[in-house]
C-alpha positions as CSV (number, residue, x, y, z in Angstrom):
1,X,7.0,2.0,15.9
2,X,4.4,-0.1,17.9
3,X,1.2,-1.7,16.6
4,X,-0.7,0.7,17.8
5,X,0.6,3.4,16.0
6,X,1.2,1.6,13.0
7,X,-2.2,0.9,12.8
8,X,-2.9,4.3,13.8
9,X,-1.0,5.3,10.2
10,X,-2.8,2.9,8.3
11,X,-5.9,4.0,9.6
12,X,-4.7,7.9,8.8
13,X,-3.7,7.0,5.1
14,X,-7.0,4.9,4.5
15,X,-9.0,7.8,5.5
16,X,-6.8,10.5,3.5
17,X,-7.2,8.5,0.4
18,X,-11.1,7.9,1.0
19,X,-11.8,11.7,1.6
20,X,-9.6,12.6,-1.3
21,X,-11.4,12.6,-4.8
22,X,-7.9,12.7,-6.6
23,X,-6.0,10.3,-4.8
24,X,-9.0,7.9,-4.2
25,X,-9.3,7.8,-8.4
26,X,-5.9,7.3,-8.9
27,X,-6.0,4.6,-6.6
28,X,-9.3,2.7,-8.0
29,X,-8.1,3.2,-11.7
30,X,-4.5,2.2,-10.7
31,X,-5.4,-1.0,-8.6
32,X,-8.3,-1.7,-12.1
33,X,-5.3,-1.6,-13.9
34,X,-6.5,1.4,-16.1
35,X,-3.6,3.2,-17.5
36,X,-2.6,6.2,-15.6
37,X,-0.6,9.1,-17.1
38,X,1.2,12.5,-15.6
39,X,0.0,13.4,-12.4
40,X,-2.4,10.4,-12.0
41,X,-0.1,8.0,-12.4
42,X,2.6,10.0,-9.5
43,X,-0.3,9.9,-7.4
44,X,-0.8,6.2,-7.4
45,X,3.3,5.1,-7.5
46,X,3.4,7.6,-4.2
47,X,0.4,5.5,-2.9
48,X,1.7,2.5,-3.2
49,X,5.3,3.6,-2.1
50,X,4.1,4.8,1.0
51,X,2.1,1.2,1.6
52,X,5.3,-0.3,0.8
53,X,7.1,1.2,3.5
54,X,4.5,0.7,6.2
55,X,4.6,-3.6,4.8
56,X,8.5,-2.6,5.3
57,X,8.2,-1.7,9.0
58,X,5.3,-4.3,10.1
59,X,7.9,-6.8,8.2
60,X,10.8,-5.3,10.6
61,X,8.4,-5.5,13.5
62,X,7.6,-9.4,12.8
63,X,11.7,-10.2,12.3
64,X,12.1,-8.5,15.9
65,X,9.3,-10.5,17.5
66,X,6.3,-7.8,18.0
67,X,4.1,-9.5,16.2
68,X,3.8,-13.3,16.7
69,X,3.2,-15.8,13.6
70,X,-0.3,-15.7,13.7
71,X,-0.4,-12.0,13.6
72,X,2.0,-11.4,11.1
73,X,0.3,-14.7,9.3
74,X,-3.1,-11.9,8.5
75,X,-0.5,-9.9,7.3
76,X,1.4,-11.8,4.9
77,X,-2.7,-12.5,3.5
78,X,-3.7,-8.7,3.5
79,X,-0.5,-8.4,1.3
80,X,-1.4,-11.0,-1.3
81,X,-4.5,-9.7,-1.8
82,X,-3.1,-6.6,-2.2
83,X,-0.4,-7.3,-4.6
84,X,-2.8,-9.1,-6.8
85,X,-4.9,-6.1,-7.0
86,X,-2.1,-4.5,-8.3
87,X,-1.0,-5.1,-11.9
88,X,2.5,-5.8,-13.0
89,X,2.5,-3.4,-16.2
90,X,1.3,-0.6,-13.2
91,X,4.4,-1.3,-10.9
92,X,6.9,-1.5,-13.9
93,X,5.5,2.1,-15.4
94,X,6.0,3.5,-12.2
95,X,9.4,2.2,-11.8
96,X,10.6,3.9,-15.1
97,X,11.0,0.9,-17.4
């Protein structure tokens, strides 16, 4: 995938979580830290999958040299902020423990 269309998919998922009242909830409350039950809480873990997967292929892209150091640098920074946002106890529900 090149950087243009990966940004092109973050872009598309930003914007189908904004215009989303459902998803865009799930996503505030899960990133607060609120619990999150039933369909809420899928909502959110299938959020944050799909993130996951994109850090996964930006990641690849970086090992195989499409992205140089200071690039991938902004990236490794997004992603902290990121993870912070997102609580432990969240992560751990969602991964059935």
């Amino acid at each position: 995938m090149s950087t243009a269309a990966l940004a092109a998919r973050l872009s598309d998922f930003g914007l189908t979580i904004a215009t989303d009242d459902q998803l865009l909830d799930a996503f505030s409350q899960g990133n607060a830290g609120e619990d999150l039950t039933g369909n809420r809480l899928n909502r959110y873990g299938f959020m944050i999958e799909a993130i996951l997967r994109i850090w996964e292929n930006t990641h690849y892209q970086y090992r195989i040299d499409v992205y140089d150091e200071t690039e991938f640098d902004g990236q490794r920074t997004s992603w902290r902020n990121a993870l912070q946002a997102w609580t432990c106890e969240t992560l751990r529900i969602r991964a059935g423990e």
